[in-house]
C-alpha positions as CSV (number, residue, x, y, z in Angstrom):
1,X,-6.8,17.3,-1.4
2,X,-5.6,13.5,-1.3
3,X,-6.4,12.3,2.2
4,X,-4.3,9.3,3.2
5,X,-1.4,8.9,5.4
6,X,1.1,11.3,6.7
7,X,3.3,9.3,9.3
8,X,4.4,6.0,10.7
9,X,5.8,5.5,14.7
10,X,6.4,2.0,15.5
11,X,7.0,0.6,19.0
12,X,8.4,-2.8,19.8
13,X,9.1,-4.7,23.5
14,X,12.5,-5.0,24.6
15,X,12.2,-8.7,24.8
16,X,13.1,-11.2,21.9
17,X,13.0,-14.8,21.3
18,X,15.4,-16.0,18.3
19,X,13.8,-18.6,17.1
20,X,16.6,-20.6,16.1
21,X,17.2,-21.4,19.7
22,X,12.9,-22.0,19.9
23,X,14.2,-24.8,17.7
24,X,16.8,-26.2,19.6
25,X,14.5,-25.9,22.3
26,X,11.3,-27.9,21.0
27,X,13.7,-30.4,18.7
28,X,12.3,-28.7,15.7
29,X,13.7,-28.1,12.1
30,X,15.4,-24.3,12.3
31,X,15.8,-24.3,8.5
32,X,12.3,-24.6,7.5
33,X,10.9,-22.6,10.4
34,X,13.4,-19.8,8.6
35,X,11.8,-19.9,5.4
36,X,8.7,-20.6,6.6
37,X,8.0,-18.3,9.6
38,X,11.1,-15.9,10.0
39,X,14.0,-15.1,12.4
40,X,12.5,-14.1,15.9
41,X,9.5,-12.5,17.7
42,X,8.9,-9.8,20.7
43,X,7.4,-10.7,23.8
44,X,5.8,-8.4,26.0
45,X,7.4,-7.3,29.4
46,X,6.2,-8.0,32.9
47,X,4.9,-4.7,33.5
48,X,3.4,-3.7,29.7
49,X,0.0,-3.9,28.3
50,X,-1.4,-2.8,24.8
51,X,-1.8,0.3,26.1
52,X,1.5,1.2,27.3
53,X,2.1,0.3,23.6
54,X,0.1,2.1,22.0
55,X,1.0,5.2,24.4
56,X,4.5,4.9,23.2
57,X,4.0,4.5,19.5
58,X,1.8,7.6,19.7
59,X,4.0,9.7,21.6
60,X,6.8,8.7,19.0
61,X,4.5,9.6,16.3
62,X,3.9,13.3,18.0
63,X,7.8,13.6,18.2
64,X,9.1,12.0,15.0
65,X,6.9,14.8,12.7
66,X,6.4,17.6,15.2
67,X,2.4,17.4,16.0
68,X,0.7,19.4,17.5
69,X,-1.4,18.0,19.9
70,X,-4.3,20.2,20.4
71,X,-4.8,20.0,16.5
72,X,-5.9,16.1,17.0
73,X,-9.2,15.2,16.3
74,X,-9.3,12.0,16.5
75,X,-7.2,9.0,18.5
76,X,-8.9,5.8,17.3
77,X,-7.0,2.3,18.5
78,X,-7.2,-0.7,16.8
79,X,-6.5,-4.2,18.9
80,X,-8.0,-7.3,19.7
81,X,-5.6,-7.6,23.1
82,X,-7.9,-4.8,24.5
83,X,-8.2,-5.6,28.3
84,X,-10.9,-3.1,29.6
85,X,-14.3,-3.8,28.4
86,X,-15.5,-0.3,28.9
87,X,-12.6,2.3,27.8
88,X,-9.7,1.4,25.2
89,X,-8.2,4.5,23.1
90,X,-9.2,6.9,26.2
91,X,-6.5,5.5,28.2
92,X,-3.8,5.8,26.0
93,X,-5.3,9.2,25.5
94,X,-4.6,9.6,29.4
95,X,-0.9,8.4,29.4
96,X,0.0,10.7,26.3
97,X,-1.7,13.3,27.7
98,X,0.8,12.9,31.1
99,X,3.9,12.5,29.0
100,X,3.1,15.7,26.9
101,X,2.1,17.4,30.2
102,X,5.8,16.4,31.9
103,X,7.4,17.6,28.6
104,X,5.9,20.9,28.7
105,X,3.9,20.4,26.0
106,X,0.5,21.0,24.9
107,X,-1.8,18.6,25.8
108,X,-4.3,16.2,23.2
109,X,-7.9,18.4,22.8
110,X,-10.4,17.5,25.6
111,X,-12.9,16.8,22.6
112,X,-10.5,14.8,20.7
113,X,-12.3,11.6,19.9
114,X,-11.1,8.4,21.3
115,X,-13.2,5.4,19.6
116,X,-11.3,1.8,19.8
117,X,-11.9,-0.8,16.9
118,X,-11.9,-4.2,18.0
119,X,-11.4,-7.2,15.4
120,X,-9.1,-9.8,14.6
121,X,-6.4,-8.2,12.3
122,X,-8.8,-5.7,10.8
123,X,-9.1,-3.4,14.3
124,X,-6.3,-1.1,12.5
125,X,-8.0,-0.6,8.9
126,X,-11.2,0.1,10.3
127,X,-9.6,2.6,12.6
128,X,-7.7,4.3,9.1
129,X,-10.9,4.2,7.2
130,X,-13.4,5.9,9.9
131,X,-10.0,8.5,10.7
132,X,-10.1,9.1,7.1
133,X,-14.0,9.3,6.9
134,X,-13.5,11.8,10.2
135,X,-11.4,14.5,8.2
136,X,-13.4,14.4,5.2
137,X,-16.4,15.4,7.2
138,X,-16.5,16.8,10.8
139,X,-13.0,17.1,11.0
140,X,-12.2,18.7,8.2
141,X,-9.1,20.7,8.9
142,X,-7.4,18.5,11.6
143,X,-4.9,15.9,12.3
144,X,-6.1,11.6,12.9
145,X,-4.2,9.3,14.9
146,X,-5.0,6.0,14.7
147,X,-3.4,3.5,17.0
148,X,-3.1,-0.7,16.2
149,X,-1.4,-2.5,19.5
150,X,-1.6,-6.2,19.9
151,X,-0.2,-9.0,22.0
152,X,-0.6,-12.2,20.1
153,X,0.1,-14.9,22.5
154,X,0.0,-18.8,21.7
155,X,-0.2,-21.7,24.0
156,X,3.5,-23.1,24.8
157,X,3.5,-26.6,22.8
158,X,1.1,-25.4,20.3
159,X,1.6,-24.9,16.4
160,X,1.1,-21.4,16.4
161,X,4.0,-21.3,19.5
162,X,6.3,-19.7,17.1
163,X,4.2,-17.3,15.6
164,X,3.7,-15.0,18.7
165,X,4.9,-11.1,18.7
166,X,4.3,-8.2,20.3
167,X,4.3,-4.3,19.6
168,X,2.3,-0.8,18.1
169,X,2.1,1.2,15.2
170,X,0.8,4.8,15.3
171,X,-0.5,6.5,12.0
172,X,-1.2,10.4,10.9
173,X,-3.9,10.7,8.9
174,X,-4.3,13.7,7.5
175,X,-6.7,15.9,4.4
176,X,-3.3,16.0,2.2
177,X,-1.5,13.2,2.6
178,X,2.6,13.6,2.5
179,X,3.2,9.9,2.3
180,X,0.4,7.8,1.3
181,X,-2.8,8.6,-0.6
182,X,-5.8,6.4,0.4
183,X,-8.8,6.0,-2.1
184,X,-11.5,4.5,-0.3
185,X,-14.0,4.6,-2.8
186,X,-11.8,1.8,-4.4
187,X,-11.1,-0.4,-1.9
188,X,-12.8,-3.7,-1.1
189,X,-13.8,-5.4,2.1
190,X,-15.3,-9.3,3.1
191,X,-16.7,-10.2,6.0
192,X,-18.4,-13.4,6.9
193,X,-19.0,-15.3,9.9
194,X,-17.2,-18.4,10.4
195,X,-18.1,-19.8,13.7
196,X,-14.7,-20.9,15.5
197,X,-12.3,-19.0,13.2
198,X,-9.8,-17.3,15.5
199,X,-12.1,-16.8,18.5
200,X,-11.6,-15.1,21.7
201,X,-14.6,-15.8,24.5
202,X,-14.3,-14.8,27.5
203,X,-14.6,-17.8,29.4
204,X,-11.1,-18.7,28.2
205,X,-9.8,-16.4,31.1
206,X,-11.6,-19.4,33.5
207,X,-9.4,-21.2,35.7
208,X,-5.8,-19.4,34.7
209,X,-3.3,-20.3,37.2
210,X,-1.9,-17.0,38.6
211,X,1.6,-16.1,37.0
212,X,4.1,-14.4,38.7
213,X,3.5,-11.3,36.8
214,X,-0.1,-10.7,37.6
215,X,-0.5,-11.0,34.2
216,X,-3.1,-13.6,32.0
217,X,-2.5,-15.0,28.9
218,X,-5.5,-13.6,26.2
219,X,-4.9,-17.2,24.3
220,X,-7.5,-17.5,21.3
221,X,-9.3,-20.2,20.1
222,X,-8.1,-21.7,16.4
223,X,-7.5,-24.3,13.9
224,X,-4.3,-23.4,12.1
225,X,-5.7,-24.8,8.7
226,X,-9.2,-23.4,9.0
227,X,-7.9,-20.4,9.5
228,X,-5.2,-20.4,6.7
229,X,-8.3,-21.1,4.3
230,X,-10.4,-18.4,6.1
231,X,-7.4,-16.1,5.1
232,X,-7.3,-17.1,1.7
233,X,-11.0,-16.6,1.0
234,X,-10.9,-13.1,2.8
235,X,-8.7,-11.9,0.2
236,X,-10.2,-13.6,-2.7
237,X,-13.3,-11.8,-1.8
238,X,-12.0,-8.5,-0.7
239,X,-9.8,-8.7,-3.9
240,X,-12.5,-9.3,-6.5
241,X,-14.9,-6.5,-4.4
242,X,-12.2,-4.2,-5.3
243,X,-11.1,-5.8,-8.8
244,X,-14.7,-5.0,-9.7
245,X,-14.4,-1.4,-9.2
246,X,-11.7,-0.8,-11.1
247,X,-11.4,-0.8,-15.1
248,X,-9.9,-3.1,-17.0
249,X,-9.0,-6.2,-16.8
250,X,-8.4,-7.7,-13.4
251,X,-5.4,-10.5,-14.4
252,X,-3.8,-7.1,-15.3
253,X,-3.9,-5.7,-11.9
254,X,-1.6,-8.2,-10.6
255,X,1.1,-7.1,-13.1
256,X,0.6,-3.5,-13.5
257,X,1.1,-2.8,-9.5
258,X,4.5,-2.2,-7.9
259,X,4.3,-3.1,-4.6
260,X,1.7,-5.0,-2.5
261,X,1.4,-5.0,1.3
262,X,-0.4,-7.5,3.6
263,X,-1.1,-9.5,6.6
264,X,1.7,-11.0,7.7
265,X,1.5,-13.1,10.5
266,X,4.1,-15.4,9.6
267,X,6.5,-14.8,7.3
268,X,4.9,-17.0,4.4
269,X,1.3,-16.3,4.9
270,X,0.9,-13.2,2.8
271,X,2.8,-15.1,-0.2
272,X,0.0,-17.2,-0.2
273,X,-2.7,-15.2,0.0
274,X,-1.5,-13.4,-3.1
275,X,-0.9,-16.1,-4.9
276,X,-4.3,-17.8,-4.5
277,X,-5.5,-14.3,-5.7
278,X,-4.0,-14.7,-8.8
279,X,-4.8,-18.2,-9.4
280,X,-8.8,-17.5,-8.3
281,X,-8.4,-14.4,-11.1
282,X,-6.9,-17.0,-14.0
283,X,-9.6,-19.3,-13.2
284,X,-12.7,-16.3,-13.1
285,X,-10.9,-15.2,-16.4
286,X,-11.7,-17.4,-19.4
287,X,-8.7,-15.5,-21.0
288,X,-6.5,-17.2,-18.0
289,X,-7.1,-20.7,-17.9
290,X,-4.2,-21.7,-21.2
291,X,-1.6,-20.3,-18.2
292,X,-4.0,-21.7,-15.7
293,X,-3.7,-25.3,-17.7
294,X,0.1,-25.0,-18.4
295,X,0.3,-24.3,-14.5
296,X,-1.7,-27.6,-13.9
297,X,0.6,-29.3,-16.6
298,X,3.9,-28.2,-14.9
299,X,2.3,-29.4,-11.2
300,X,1.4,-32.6,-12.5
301,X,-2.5,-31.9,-11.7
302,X,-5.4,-32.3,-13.2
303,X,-6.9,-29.1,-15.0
304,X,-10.1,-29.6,-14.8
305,X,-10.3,-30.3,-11.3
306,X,-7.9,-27.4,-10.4
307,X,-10.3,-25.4,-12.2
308,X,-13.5,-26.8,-10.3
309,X,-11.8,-26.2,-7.0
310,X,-10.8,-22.6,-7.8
311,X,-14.1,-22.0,-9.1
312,X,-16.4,-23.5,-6.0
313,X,-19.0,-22.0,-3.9
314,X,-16.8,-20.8,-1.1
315,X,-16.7,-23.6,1.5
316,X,-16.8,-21.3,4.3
317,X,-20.0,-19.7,4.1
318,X,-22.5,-21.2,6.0
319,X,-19.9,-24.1,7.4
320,X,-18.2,-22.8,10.2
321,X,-18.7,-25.3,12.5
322,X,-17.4,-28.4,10.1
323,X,-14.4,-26.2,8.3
324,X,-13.5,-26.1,12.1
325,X,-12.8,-29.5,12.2
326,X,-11.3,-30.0,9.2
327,X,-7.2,-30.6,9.6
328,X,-6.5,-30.9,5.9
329,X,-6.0,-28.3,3.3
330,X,-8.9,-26.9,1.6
331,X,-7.7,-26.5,-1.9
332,X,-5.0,-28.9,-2.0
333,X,-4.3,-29.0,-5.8
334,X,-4.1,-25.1,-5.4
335,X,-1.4,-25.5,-3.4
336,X,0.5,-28.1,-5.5
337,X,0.5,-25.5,-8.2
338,X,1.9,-23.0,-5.6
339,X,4.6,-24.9,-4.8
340,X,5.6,-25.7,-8.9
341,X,5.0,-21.3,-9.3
342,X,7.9,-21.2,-6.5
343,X,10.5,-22.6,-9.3
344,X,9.4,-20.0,-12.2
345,X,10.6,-16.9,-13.4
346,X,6.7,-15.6,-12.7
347,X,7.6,-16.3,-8.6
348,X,10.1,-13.6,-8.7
349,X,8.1,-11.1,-10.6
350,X,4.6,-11.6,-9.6
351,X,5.6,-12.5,-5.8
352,X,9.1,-11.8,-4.4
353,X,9.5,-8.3,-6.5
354,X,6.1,-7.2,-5.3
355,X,5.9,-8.7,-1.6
356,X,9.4,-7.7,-0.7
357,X,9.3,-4.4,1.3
358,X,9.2,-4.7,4.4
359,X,9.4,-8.6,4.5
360,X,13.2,-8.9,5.9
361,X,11.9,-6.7,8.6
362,X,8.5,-8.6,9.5
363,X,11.1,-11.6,10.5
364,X,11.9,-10.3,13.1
365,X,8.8,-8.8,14.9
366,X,6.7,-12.1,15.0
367,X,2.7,-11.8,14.7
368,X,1.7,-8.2,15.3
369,X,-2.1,-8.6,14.8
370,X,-3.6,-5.4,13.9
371,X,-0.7,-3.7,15.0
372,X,0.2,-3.2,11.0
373,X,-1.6,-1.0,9.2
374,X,-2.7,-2.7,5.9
375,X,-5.2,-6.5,6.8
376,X,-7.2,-9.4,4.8
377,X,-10.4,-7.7,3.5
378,X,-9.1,-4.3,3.0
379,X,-5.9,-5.2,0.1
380,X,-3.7,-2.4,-0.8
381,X,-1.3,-2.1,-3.6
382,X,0.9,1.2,-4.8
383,X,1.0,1.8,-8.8
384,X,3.4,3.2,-10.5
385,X,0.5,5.2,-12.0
């Protein structure tokens, strides 16, 4: 038995912005915005909520491979756009269960478990891992559906602005996985609290002037560069927790992988958080630093202080409330290394041929949140082994 992943539903809002025209609208470059953050991104309707999203992905999901409803165990969502600080995953539970009912069809088991798993971008691998955890235990035998819906709305004028989107992904999970196998004893994980890294407080619902709609906006609280570098850190760490457990060595990993899936809030971000993985493995690797040097070299900075800045306590721990403030770029010569890797033969291999499914796609759905399966802290690459 390989427990894992059986089945992907995806739902997306009707509603688009191209943001080509965003451009023309806010006097902004379209060409870099291309390259740098994608094509477009969806926008919720009037009348939809993360739960009417998730509802609809599920439902898909029970179409699309034939479930069985009273065979579900388990229907966990993932967000951080929940809106009901009591019940999440029970209500879409409730609007399946009527849209099965009108079909004529069996209904979700009254004691199917409805958990939600709230946290910024890892709500949906927290809800995989405890599905999976669920059917090697108690539910041993059954079906998991877990659920990550998100609205990730920015302020109109602000630098995330174009980096909003909107939609749901449902999952099966089942013992024998027909589509992807999931090895949790080998994954890694990071956590750490940052202060004012991507916040959401309540009080930011204070004083909202009403909208036509009905509707508020669930704006968070940010600072794009701090929490860039909180990204980058998440995976260094998640990626050496699970770089430990593995044999070998770890530069190899990034070689001998096919395919590597991961946040992707914009369309550049996870392109850099891989590639800061490899350069914190060159640097940990006394083997790595000749290419780490000739990187330097070719960048036109200084090794030894590339090196020291790779090789750092992490300047997030313990520093929350300073990194908040901070509008520059926490490893800066990283990133002029970065840029020189772009114009390699190593880009294509090490990045573009490994980073490439599902990136064409991603341009044109926008920030999804947790509403994609695979998040910082909880990396996942297929092997060809």
């Amino acid at each position: 038995m390989a427990p894992g992943i059986s089945g992907f539903s995806l739902y997306l809002p009707p509603y688009r912005v191209q943001l080509e025209a965003w451009c023309a609208w806010n006097d902004q470059p379209w060409e870099k915005f291309r390259s740098v953050v994608g094509r477009s991104f969806r926008m919720r309707a009037p009348a939809q909520s993360v739960y009417t999203f998730a509802a609809n992905a599920v439902w898909r999901l029970i179409r699309d491979y034939d479930i069985d409803p009273s065979q579900v165990g388990l229907l966990a969502l993932g967000t951080e756009s929940s809106t009901d600080n009591s019940a999440g995953a029970v209500i879409v539970k409730g609007m399946v269960n009527e849209a099965l009912a009108a079909a004529g069809l069996p209904q979700l088991a009254r004691d199917c478990e409805v958990p939600e798993f709230k946290q910024a971008c890892l709500g949906g691998v927290y809800g995989v891992k405890a599905a999976l955890r669920y059917l090697a235990t108690d539910g041993r035998g059954r079906q998991a559906i877990v659920v990550c819906a998100d609205i990730a709305e920015y302020a109109r004028g602000g630098s995330a602005e174009p980096t909003q989107g909107a939609g749901a992904v449902a999952m099966l999970l089942e013992s024998d996985a027909r589509l992807l196998e999931v090895d949790l004893a080998a994954a890694g994980s990071d956590s750490d609290y940052r202060v004012a890294d991507f916040r959401k407080p309540f009080a930011r619902f204070r004083n909202q002037p009403a909208r036509d709609d009905g509707q508020v906006q669930d704006l968070p609280m940010f600072n794009g560069h701090c929490s860039t570098s909180c990204y980058i850190g998440a995976i260094h760490h998640a990626m050496t927790a699970m770089l430990e457990k593995r044999p070998g060595r770890s530069l190899d990993y990034f070689h001998d992988i096919d395919a590597v899936f991961m946040h992707r809030p914009y369309h550049q971000m996870p392109t850099t958080g891989w590639v800061m993985a490899y350069l914190f493995a060159l640097a940990h690797d006394d083997d790595g630093h000749d290419q780490l040097r000739a990187l330097a070299a070719d960048a036109g900075v200084d090794a030894d202080l590339l090196l020291e800045e790779l090789l750092a306590p992490s300047p997030f721990h313990g520093n929350g409330a300073d990194l908040a403030e901070n509008t520059g770029d926490v490893f800066p010569l990283a990133r002029k290394v970065r840029n020189q890797l772009r114009k390699t033969p190593l880009w294509d291999t090490l990045v573009e041929d490994k980073l490439r499914l599902g990136s064409e796609a991603m341009r044109d759905l926008g920030n999804l949140y947790t509403a994609l399966p695979f998040r910082p802290g909880s990396p996942l690459a297929c092997s060809r082994h």
